[in-house]
C-alpha positions as CSV (number, residue, x, y, z in Angstrom):
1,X,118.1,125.8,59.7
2,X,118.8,125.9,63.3
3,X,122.9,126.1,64.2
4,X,123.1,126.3,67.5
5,X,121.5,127.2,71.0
6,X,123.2,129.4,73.0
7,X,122.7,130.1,76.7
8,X,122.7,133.3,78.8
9,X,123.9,134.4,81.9
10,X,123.7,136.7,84.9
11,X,126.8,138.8,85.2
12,X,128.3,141.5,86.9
13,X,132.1,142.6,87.9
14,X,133.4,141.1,90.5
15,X,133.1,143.9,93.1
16,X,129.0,144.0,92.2
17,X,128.9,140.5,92.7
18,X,130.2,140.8,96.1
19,X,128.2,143.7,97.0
20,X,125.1,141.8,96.1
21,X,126.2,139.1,97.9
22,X,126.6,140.8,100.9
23,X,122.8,142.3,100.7
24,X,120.7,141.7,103.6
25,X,118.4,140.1,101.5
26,X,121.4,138.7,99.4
27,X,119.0,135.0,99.1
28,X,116.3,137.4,97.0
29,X,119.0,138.1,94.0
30,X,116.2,140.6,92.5
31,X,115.8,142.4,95.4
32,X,119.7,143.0,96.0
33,X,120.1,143.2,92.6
34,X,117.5,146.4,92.7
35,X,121.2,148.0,94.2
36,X,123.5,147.2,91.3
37,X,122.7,149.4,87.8
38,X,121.1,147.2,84.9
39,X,123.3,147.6,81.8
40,X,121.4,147.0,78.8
41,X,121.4,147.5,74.7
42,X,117.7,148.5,74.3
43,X,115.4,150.4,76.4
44,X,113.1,147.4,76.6
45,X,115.6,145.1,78.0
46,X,114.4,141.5,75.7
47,X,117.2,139.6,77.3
48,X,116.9,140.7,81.2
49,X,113.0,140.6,81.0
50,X,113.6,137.0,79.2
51,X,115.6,135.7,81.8
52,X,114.0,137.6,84.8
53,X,110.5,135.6,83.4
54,X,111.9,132.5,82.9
55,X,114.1,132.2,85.8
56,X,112.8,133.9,88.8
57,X,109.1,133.5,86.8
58,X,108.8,137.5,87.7
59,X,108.6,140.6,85.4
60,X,110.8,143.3,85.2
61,X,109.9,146.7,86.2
62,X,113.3,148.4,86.5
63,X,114.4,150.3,83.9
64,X,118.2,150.6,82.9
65,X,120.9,153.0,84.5
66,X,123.1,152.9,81.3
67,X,122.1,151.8,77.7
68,X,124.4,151.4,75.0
69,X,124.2,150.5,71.5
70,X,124.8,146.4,71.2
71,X,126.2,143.8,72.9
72,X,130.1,143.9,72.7
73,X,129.5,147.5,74.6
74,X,127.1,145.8,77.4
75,X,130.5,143.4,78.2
76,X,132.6,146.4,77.7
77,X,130.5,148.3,80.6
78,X,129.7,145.4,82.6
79,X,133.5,144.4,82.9
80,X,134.3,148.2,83.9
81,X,131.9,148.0,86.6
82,X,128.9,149.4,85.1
83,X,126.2,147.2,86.7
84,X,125.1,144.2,86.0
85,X,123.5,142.8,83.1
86,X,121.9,139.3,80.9
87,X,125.4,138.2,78.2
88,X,125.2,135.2,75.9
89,X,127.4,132.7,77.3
90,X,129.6,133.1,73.7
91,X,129.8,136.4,74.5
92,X,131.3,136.6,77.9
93,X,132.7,133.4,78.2
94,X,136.5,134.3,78.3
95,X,135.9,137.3,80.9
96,X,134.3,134.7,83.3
97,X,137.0,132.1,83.1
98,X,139.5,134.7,83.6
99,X,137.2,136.6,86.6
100,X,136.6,139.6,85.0
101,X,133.0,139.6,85.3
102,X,131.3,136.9,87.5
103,X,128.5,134.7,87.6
104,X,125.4,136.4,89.4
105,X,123.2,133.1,89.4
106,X,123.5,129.7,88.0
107,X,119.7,128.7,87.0
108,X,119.3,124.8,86.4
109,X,118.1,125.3,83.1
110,X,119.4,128.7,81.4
111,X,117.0,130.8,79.0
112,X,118.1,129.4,75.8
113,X,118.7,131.4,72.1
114,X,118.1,129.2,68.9
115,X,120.7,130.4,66.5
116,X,119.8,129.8,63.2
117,X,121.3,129.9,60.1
118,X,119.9,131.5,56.9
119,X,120.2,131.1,52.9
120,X,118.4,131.9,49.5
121,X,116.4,129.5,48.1
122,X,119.0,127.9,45.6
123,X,121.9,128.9,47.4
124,X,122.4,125.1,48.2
125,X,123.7,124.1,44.8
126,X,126.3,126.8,44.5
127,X,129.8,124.9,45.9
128,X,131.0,128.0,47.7
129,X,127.6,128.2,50.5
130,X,127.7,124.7,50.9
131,X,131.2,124.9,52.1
132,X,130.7,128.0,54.2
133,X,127.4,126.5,56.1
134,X,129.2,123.2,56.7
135,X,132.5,125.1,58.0
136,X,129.3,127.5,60.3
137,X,128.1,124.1,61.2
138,X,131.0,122.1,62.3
139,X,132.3,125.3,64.3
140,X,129.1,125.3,66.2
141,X,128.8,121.6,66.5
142,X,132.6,122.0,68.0
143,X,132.1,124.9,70.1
C-alpha cells in the first residue's frame, strides 16, 4: 500500500552553491553545475538522471567524481564539500534548515518517490502488524 511520497532535492555545500552561483553561465544550472563533482550511490546515478529528465527535461551524460555505497554517505560527502548531488527531502532536511548543505534549484513540481509499504498476505489479521502499519502510517501522514 502506498505510505507516502517523498520529494527530492538539488543540493550542494554552501561554498558549491556559491561557486555555481557565481558561474558565468550561473542561469544554465547544468552547465555550471558541469564545475561542481556529482556525488552519487550507484554508477548509474537513478536519482540525478531522474531529476536531470524531469526537471531540466535533459539527460545526463556526466559521470560521478565520487561514489559511495548508500545514501546516509552521499549527505555525509555532500555536507563535507564533496560535490553536489539529488537527496530525498527526508533525508537532508535538517542539514538544509540549519545551512549545512543548500538548495541548488527549487523546481515547481519536484520528482516525486512513492513510498510504499509492504506485508504477507495474512499478515493483516495478526494484532501486532496492524499496529505497526497504523503507527508507519500516522508517522507518515504526520510528517
Amino acid at each position: 500500500m502506498p505510505l507516502a511520497d517523498e520529494d527530492h532535492l538539488l543540493v550542494a555545500a554552501p561554498a558549491w552553491a556559491e561557486r555555481a552561483a557565481a558561474h558565468p553561465r550561473a542561469e544554465d544550472l547544468c552547465a555550471a553545475l558541469r564545475e561542481v563533482p556529482l556525488v552519487t550511490y550507484a554508477e548509474d546515478l537513478p536519482l540525478v538522471r531522474r531529476y536531470r529528465r524531469t526537471v531540466f527535461g535533459k539527460q545526463h551524460t556526466a559521470r560521478a567524481a565520487v561514489t559511495v555505497p548508500n545514501l546516509y554517505a552521499v549527505l555525509s560527502a555532500v555536507t563535507a564539500g564533496a560535490g553536489h548531488s539529488v537527496l530525498p527531502r527526508s533525508l537532508c532536511q535538517e542539514h538544509l534548515d540549519s545551512g549545512r548543505l543548500a538548495l541548488l534549484h527549487e523546481p515547481e513540481v519536484a520528482p516525486l518517490n512513492t513510498l510504499f509499504l509492504a506485508q504477507r498476505p495474512g499478515a493483516e489479521t495478526n494484532p501486532d502488524v496492524r499496529r505497526v502499519r497504523e503507527t508507519l502510517r500516522r508517522a507518515a501522514r504526520d510528517r
